[in-house]
C-alpha positions in Angstrom: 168.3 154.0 69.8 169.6 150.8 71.0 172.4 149.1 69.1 171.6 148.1 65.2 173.0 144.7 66.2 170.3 143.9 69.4 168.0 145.5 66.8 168.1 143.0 64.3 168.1 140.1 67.4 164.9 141.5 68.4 163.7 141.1 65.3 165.0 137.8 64.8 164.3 136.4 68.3 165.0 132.9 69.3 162.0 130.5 67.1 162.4 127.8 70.3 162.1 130.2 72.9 159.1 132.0 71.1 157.4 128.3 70.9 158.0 127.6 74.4 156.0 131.0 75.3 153.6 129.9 72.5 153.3 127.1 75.0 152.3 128.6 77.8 149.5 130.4 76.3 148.2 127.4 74.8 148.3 125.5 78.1 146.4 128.8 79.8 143.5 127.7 77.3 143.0 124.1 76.8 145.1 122.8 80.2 148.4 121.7 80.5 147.7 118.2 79.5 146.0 118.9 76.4 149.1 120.7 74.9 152.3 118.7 73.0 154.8 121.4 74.0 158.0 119.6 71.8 159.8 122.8 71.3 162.4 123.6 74.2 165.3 120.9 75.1 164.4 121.4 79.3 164.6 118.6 81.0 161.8 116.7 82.8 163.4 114.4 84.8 165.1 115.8 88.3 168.6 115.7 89.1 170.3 112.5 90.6 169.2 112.3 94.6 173.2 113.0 94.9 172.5 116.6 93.6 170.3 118.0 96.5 172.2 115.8 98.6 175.0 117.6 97.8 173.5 120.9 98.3 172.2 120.6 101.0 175.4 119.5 103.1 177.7 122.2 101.6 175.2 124.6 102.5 174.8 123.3 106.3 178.7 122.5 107.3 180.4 124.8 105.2 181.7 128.1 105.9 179.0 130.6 104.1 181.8 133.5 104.0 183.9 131.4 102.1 181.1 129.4 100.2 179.3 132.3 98.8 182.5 134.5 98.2 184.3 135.5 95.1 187.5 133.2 94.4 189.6 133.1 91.3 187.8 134.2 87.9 188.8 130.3 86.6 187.2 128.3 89.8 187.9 126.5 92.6 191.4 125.1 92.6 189.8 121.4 94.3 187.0 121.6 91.9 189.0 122.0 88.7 191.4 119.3 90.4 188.7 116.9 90.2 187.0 117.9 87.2 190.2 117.3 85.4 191.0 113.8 87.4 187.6 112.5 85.9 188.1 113.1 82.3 191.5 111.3 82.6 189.5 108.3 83.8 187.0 108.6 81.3 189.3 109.4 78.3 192.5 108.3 79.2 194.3 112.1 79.8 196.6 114.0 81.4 195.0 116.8 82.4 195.1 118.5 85.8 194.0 121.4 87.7 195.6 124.2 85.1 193.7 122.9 81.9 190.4 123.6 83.5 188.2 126.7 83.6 185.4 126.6 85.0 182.0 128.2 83.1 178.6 129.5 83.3 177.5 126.6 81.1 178.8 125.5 77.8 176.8 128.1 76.2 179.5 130.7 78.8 182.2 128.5 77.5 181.5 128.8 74.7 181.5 132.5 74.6 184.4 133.1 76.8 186.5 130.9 73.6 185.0 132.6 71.3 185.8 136.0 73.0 189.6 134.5 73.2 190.0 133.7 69.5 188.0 135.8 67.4 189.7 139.0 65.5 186.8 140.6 63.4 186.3 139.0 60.1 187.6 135.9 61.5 185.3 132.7 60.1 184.2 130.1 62.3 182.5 126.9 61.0 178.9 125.3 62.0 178.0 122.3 60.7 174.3 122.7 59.6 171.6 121.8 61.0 173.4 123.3 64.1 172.1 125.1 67.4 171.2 128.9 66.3 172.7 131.0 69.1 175.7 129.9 67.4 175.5 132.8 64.9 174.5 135.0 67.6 177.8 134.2 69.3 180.3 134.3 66.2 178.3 137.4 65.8 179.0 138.9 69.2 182.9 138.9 68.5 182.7 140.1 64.5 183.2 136.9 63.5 182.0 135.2 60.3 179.8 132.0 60.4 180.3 130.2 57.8 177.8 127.1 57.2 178.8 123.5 56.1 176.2 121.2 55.5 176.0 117.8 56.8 175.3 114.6 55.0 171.8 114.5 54.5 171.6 110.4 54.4 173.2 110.3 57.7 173.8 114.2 59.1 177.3 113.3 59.9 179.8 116.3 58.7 181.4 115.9 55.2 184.8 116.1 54.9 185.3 117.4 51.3 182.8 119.8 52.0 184.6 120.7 55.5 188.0 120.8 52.8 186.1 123.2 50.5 185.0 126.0 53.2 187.7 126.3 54.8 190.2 129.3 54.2 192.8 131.7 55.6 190.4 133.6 58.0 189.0 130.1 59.4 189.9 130.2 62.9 187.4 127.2 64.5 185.2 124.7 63.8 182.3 124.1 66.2 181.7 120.6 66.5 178.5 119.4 68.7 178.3 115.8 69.2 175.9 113.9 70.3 174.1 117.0 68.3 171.3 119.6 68.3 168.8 118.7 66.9 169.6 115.5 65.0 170.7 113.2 67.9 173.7 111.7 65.5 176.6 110.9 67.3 179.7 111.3 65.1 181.9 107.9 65.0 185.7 108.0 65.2 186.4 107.3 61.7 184.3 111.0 61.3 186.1 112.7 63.8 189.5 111.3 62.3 188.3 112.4 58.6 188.0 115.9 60.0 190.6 115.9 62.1 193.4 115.2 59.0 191.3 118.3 57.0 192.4 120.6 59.7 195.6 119.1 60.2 196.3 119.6 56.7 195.0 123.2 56.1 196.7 124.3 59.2 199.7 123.5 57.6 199.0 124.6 55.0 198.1 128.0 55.8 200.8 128.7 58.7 198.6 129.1 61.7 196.3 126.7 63.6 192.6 125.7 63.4 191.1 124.9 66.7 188.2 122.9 66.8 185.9 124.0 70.2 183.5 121.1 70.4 180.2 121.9 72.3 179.0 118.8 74.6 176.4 119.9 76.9 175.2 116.1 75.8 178.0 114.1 76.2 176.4 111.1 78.5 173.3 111.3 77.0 173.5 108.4 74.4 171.6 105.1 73.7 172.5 101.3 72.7 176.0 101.6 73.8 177.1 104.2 71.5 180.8 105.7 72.3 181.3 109.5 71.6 185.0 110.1 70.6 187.0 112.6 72.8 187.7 114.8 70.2 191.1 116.0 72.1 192.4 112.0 71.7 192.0 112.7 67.6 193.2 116.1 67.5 195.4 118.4 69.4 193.9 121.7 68.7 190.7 120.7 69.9 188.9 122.8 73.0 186.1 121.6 74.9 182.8 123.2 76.5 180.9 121.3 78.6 177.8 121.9 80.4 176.1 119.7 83.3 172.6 121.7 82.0 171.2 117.9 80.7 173.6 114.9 82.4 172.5 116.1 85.7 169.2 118.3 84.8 170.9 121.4 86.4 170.1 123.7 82.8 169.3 126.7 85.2 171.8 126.0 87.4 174.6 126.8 84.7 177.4 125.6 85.3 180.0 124.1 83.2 183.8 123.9 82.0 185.8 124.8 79.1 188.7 121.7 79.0 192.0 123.0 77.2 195.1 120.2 76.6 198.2 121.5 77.1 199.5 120.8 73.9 196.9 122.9 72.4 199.1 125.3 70.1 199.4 128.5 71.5 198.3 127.0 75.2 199.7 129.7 78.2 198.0 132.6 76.2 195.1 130.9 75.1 194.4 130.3 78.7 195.8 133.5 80.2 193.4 135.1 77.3 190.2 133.1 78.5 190.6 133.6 82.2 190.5 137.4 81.5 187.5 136.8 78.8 185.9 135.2 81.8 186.0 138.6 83.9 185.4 140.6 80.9 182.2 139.1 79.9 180.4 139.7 83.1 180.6 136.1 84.0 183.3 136.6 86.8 183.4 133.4 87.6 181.0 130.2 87.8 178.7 130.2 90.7 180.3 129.2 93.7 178.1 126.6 95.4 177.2 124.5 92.1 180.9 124.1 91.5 181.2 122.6 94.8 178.1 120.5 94.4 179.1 119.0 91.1 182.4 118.2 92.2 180.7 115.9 94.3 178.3 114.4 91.6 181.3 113.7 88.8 180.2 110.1 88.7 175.8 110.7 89.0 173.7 110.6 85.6 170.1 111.3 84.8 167.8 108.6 83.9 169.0 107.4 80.7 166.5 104.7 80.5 163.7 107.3 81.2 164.9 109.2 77.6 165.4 105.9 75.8 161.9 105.0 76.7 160.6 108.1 75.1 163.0 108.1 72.2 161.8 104.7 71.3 157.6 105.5 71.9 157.7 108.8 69.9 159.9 107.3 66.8 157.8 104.2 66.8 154.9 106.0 66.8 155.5 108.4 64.5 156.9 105.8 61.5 153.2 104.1 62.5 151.8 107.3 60.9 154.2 107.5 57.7 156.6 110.5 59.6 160.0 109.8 58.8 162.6 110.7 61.3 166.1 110.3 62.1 166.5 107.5 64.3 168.3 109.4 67.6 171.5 107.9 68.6 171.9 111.1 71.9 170.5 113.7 73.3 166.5 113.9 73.3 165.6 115.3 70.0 164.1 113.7 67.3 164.5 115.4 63.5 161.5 114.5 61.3 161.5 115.1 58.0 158.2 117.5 57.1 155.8 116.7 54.3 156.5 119.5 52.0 157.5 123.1 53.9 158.3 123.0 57.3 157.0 126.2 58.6 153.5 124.7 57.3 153.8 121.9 59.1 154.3 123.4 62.3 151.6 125.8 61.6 149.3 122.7 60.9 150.7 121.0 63.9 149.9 123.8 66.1 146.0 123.2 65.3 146.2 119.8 67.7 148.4 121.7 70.3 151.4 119.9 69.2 154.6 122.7 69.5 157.9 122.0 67.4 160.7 123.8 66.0 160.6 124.4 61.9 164.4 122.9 60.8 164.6 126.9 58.9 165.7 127.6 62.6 168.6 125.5 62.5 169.2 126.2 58.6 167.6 123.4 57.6 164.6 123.9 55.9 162.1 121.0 55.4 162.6 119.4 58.6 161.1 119.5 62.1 162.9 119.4 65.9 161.2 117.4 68.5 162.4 117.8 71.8 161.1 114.4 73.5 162.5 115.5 77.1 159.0 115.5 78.6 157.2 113.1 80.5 156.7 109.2 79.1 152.5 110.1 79.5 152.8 113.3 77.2 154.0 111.5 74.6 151.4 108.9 74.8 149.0 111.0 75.2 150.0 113.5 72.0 150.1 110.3 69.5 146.6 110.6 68.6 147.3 114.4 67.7 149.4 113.4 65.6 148.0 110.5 64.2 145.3 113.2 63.4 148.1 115.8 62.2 149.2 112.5 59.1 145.6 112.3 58.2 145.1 115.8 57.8 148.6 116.1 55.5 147.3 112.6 53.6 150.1 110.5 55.3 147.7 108.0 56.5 144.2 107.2 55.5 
């Protein structure tokens, strides 16, 4: 027998990734441009020119023993270096080279913290609706999710309700901002209301709380919105970060896990991480995507490209009577569904359109729609869905 935990993650496999296939066999039957496949956040626009760029003249003029060889399990030296010199740019810190560790992805990082912090029995704190391999990961280190509720007027985190969960086994709070799947950026004032919780029940309690806030979609944000460094509001605050959707490089994984040196309990917390890194499997983050994203600190994806989708798929939908969260980041768009979600996808699935039910984020009633796909897909899925509202009576 395989182990009873894999056992009941086979049974439970990933909703998304069991759309996406769903996908596929759709398109096999009616063409790829008769099917609405909404469900998986993969980018569709390519990397910045810089990217391949990049690629190609590391791989041409540098040495390939060196350049495809192991190095230290925490990255490059020159890459960290400059990894750490942008975010004091951005955000105004001191980091440097030895407060960076580079990751395979945030979703590594993310792992590799967890894997550092977690005793068994230890809780951990999601802020629901939130990204479901969460659980899996608390899970992988006997930890104990334990699952706060947003606001549901705006989605933003409560801080009473933060105040109320949290006890003498909590040991983090994941924070993801701009989120998964609601697009809602949290404001300062949010972050600072959250930030005086933990303060206070750290002290409270004798031993720290350490925020580990998840940004794989940091730069993605519209109409000027400023995300908060969370590390600026609170000390014990570690960061995993992900170029998967800022540079459209999700299978490239790469990413870093940022940790400020007055982070309570910094030396071993690092020392801890850069061994949880070999540990894991990881190693180390692959060697030539370091180097090429060292070179593409400053590159972007096409905002404009995601704001022009954002705009036709919320419009559109309101035009029908769907209510949705207006998004504020990322590229997801959380509708609110007509009575039970998992009907709604079931009845959305008759015009080939493919969403998540908001039961997979713990959030029952509502709908993920993931509008990183081309600007002609979603124009071409409106009537669907226009035929979708008539067939739920939103429309006449």
């Amino acid at each position: 027998m395989i182990s009873e935990k894999m056992i009941k993650l086979t049974q439970g496999n990933s909703v998304i990734r069991a759309m996406f296939e769903e996908g596929k066999k759709l398109a096999a039957i009616h063409g790829h441009e008769n099917v609405y496949d909404f469900s998986l956040g993969n980018p569709s626009i390519p990397s910045p020119s810089a990217v391949n760029a990049a690629i190609i003249d590391i791989v041409q003029n540098e040495d390939p023993i060196s350049l495809h060889g192991y190095m230290s399990n925490i990255g490059y030296p020159e890459v960290r270096e400059e990894v750490a010199l942008s975010l004091n740019k951005k955000f105004d810190t001191k980091f440097d080279k030895n407060n960076i560790i580079m990751s395979v992805g945030a979703a590594g990082g993310l792992n590799v913290v967890l894997k550092t912090l977690i005793n068994p029995g230890d809780e951990v704190i999601v802020i629901s609706p939130f990204f479901v391999e969460y659980g899996n990961y608390v899970n992988n280190y006997d930890g104990k999710l334990v699952i706060v509720p947003a606001c549901r007027m705006d989605f933003r985190p409560n801080p009473e309700t933060l105040l109320a969960a949290v006890t003498k086994k909590t040991k983090a709070v994941i924070l993801n901002s701009p989120n998964n799947p609601t697009g809602v950026v949290y404001p300062e004032e949010t972050i600072k209301a959250l930030a005086e919780v933990l303060e206070k029940k750290s002290k409270e309690y004798g031993s720290p709380i350490y925020i580990i806030s998840d940004e794989p979609y940091r730069e993605l944000v519209y109409d000027g919105i400023n995300v908060p460094f969370i590390p600026n509001f609170y000390k014990n605050t570690i960061v995993c970060y992900s170029w998967s959707k800022s540079l459209s490089l999700p299978g490239q994984r790469i990413g870093y896990i940022a940790l400020p040196g007055d982070l309570d309990d910094f030396d071993l917390i690092f020392d801890a991480a850069s061994i949880a890194t070999r540990i894991l499997g990881y190693v180390n983050a692959p060697a030539l995507i370091q180097r090429v994203v060292s070179r593409c600190l400053d590159e972007q994806t096409d905002i404009d490209a995601y704001d022009a989708n954002r705009k036709l798929l919320y419009n559109g939908l309101k035009d029908l009577g769907i209510e949705a969260v207006y998004p504020q980041g990322a590229f997801y768009l959380w509708l609110k569904t007509p009575g039970s979600d998992k009907e709604f996808i079931t009845s959305a699935k008759k015009y080939n359109l493919l969403m998540v039910p908001g039961s997979a984020f713990t959030s029952p009633g509502y709908a993920r729609i993931a509008y990183c796909v081309s600007y002609e897909t979603i124009e071409r899925s409106l009537p669907a869905f226009k035929k979708l509202a008539e067939e739920l009576k939103l429309i006449s």
